[in-house]
N, CA, C and O of each residue as an XYZ file, in Angstrom:
248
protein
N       0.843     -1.181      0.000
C       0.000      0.000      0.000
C       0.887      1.242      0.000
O       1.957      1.340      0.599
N       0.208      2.329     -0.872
C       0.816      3.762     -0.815
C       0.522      4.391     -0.214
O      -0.694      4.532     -0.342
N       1.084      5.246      0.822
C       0.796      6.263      0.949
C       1.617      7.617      0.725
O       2.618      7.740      0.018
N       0.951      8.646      1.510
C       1.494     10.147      1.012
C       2.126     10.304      2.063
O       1.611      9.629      2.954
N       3.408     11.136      2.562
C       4.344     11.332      3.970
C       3.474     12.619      3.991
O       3.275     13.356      3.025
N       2.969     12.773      5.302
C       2.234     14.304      5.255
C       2.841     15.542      5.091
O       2.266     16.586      4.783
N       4.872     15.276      5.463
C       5.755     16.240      5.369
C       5.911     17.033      3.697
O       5.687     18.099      3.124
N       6.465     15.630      3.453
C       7.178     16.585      1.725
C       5.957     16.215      0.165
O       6.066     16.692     -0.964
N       4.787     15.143      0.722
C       4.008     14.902      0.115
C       4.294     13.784     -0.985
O       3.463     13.482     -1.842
N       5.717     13.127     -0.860
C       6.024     12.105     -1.771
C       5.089     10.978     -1.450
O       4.260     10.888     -0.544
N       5.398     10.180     -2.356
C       4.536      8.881     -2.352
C       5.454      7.378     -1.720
O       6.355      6.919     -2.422
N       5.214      6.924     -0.783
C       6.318      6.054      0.284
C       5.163      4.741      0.367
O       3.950      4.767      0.158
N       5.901      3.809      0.687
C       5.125      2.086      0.753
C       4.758      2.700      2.294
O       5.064      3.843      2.632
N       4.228      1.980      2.942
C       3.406      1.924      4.156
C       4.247      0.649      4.837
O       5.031      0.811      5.772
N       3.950     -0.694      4.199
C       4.642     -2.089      4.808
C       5.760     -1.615      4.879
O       6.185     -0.639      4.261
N       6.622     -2.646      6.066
C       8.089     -2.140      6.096
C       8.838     -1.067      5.956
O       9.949     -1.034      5.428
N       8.345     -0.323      6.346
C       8.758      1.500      6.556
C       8.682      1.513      7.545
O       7.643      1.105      8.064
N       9.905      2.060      8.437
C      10.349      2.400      9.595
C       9.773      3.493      9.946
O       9.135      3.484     10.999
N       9.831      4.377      9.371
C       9.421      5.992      9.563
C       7.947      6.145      9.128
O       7.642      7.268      8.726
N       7.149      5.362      9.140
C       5.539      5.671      8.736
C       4.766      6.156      9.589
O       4.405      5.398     10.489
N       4.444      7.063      9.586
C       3.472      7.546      8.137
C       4.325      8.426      7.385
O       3.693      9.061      6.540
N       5.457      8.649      7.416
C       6.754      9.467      7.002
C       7.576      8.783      5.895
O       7.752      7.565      5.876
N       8.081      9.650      4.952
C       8.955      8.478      4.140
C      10.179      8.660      4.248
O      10.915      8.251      3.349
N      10.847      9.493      5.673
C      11.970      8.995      5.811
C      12.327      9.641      7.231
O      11.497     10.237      7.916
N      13.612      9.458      7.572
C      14.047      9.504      8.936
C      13.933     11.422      8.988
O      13.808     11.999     10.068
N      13.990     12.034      7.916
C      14.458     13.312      7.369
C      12.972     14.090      8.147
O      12.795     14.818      9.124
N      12.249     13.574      7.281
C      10.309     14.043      7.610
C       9.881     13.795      8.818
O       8.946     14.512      9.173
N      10.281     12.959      9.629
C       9.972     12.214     10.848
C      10.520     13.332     11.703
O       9.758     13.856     12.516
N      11.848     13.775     11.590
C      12.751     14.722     12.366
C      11.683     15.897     11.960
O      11.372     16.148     13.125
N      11.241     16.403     11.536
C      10.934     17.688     11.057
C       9.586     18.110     11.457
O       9.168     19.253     11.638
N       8.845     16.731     11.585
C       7.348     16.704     12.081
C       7.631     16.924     13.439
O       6.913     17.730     14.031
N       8.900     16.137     14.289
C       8.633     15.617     15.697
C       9.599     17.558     15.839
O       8.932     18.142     16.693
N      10.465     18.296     15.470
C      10.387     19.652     15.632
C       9.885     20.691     15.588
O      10.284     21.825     15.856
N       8.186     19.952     14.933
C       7.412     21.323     14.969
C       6.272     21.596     15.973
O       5.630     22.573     16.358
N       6.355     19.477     16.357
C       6.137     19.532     17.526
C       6.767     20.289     18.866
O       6.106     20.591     19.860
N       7.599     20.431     18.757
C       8.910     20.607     19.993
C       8.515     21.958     19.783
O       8.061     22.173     20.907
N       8.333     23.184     19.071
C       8.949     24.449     18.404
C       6.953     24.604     19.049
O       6.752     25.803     19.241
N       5.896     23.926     19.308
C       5.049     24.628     19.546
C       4.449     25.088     18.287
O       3.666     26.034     18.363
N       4.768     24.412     16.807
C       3.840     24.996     15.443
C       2.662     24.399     15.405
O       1.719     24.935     14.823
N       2.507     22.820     16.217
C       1.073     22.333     15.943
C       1.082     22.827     17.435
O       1.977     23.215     18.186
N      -0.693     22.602     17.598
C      -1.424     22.770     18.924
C      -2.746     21.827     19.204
O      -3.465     21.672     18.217
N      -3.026     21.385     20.032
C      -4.050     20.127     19.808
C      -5.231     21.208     21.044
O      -4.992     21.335     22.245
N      -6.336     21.786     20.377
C      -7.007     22.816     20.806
C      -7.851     22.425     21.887
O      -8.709     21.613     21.541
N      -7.878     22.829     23.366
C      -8.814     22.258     24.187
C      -8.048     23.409     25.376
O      -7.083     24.152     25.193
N      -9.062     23.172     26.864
C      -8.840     23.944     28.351
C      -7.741     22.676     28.407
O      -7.673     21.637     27.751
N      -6.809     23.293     29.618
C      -5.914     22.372     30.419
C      -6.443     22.245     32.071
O      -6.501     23.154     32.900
N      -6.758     20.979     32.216
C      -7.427     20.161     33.431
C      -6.664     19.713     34.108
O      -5.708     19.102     33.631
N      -6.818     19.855     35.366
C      -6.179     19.649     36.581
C      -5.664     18.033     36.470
O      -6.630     17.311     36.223
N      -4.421     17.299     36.587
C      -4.707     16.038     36.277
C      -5.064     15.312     37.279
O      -5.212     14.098     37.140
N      -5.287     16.021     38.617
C      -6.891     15.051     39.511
C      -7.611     14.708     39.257
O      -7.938     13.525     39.346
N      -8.382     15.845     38.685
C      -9.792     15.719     38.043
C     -10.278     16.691     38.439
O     -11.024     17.233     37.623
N     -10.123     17.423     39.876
C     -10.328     18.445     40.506
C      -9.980     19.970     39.960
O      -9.003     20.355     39.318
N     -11.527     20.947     40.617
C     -11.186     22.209     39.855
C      -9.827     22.714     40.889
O      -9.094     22.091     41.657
N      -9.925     24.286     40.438
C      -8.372     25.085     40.847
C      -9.259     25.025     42.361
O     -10.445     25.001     42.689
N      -7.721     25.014     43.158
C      -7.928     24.970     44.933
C      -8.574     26.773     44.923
O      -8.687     27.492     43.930
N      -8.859     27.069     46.155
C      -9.696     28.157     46.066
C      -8.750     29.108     46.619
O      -9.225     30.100     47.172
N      -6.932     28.911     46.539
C      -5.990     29.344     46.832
C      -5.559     29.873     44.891
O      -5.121     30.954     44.499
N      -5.733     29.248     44.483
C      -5.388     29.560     43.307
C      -6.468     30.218     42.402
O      -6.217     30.553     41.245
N      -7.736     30.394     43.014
C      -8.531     31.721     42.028
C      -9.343     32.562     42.695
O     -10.478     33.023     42.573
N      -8.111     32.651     43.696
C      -8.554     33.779     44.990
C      -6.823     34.327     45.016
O      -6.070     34.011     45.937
N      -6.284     35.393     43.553
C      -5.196     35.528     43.659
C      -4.858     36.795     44.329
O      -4.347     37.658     43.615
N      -5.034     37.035     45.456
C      -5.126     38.266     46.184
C      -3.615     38.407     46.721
O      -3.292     39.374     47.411
């Protein structure tokens, strides 16, 4: 199966590809730096990872 590397848009096998969904070690580096660099953003609030809202120390910033 073909697919497309979402980086440079070439056309790369899928089976036996190390770097997939990428067609090479090159695109892989470049995706996982734009991660790092803050260019993508995955859009949502940031939640306490309790589960719990803010303590009433933290939106009582007096």
């Amino acid at each position: 199966m073909k697919i497309k590397c979402p980086i440079c848009k070439q056309k790369t096998d899928w089976q036996d590809n190390p770097y997939r969904p990428f067609c090479s070690e090159r695109c892989k580096l470049i995706d996982l730096g734009s991660w790092a660099s803050e260019e993508y953003k995955i859009e949502g609030r940031l939640e306490d990872e309790s589960g719990r809202g803010p303590s009433e120390k933290e939106t009582n910033n007096d």
